[in-house]
C-alpha positions as CSV (number, residue, x, y, z in Angstrom):
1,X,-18.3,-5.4,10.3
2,X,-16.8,-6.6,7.2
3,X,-14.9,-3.7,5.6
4,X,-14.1,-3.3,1.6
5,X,-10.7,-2.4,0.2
6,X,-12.0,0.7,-0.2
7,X,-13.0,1.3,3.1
8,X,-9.1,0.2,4.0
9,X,-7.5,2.7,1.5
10,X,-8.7,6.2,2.3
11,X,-6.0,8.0,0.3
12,X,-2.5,8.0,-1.4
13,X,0.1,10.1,0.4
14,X,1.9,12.5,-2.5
15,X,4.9,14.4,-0.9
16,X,8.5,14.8,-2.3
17,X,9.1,11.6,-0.3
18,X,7.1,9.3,-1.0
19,X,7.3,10.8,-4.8
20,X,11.0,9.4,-4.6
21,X,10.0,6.0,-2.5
22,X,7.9,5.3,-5.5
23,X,11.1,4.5,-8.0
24,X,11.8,1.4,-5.1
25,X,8.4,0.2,-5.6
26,X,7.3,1.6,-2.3
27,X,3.9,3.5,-2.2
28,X,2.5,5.6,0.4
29,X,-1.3,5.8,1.5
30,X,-3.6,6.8,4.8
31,X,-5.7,4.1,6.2
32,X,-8.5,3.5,8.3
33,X,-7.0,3.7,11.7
34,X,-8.3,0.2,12.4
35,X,-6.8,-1.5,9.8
36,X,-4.0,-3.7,10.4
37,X,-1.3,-4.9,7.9
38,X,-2.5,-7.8,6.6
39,X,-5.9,-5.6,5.7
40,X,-4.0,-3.2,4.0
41,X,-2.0,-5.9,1.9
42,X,-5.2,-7.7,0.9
43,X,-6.8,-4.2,0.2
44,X,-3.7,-3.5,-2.4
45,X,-3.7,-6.3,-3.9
46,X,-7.4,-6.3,-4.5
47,X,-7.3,-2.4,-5.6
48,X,-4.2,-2.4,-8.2
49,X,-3.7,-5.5,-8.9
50,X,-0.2,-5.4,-7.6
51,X,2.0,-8.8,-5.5
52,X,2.7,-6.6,-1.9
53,X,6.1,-8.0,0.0
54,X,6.0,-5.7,2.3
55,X,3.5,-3.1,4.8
56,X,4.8,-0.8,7.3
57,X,2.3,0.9,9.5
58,X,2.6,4.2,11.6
59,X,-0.3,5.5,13.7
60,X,-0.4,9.4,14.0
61,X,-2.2,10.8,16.8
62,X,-3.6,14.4,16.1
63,X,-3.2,17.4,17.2
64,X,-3.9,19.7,19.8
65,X,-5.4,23.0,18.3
66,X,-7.3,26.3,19.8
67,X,-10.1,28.2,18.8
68,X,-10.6,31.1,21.0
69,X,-10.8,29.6,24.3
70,X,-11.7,26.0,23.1
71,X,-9.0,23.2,22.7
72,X,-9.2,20.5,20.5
73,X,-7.6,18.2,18.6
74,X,-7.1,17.2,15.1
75,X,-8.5,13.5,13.7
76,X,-5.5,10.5,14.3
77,X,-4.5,8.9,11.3
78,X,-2.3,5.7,10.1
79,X,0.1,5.7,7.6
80,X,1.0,3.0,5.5
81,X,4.2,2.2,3.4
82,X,3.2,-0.4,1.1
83,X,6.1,-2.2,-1.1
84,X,5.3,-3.7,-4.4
85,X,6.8,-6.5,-6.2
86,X,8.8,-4.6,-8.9
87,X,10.8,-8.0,-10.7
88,X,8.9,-9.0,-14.2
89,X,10.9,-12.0,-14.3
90,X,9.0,-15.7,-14.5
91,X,8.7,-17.8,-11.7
92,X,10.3,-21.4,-12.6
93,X,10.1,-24.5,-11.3
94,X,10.2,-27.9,-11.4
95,X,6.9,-30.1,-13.1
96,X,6.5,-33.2,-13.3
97,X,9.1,-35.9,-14.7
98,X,11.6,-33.3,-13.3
99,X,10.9,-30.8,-16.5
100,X,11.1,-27.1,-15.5
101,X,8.1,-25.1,-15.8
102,X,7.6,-21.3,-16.3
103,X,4.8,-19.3,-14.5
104,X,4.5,-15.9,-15.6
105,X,3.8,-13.5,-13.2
106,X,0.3,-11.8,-13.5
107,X,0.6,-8.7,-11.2
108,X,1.8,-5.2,-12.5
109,X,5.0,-4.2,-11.5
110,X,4.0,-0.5,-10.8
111,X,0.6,1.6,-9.5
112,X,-0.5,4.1,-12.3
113,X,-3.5,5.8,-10.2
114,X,-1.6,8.1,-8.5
115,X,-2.0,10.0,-12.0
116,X,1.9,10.0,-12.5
117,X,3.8,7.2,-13.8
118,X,7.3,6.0,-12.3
């Protein structure tokens, strides 16, 4: 089964540590707990628009809880730590004839839909 970028991204993480992580370029969001890191940097990229270096993953399991006499236990989760490409600066290199050529860069340097800006 083919799954969207929204299927991929579930949600953004907001705590006072990922608040801070997003000044480094580093965003924090829960995934589908199938989805490996390669799914979740094609998902960003897709979604915002955004040049992904780097994806850290960690898998959560849940947790054990009691109601009355029943146990259970809480959904597992996956985390992902996804760092953005903050540098604006042009890509340059070398044409033809030996002429340098500037490419400008076309992704954003920041995600704006966490409903705070950086």
């Amino acid at each position: 089964m083919i799954k969207t970028a929204q299927d991929i991204i579930i949600a953004p993480v907001i705590t006072e540590k990922s608040s801070e992580q997003m000044a480094d370029g580093k965003y924090t969001f829960k995934v589908a707990v199938d989805a490996t890191k390669t799914d979740v940097k094609k998902a960003c990229e897709a979604l915002f628009d955004v040049k992904v270096t780097a994806v850290n993953i960690a898998n959560f399991d849940g947790k054990v809880r009691r109601q009355r006499y029943q146990f259970g236990r809480t959904p597992a989760f996956k985390k992902a730590v996804v760092t953005i490409d903050t540098e604006g600066s042009d890509v340059k290199y070398l044409g033809k004839g030996g002429k340098e050529v500037k490419a400008g860069k076309k992704y954003k340097n920041s995600i704006e839909d966490f409903g705070f800006g950086v």
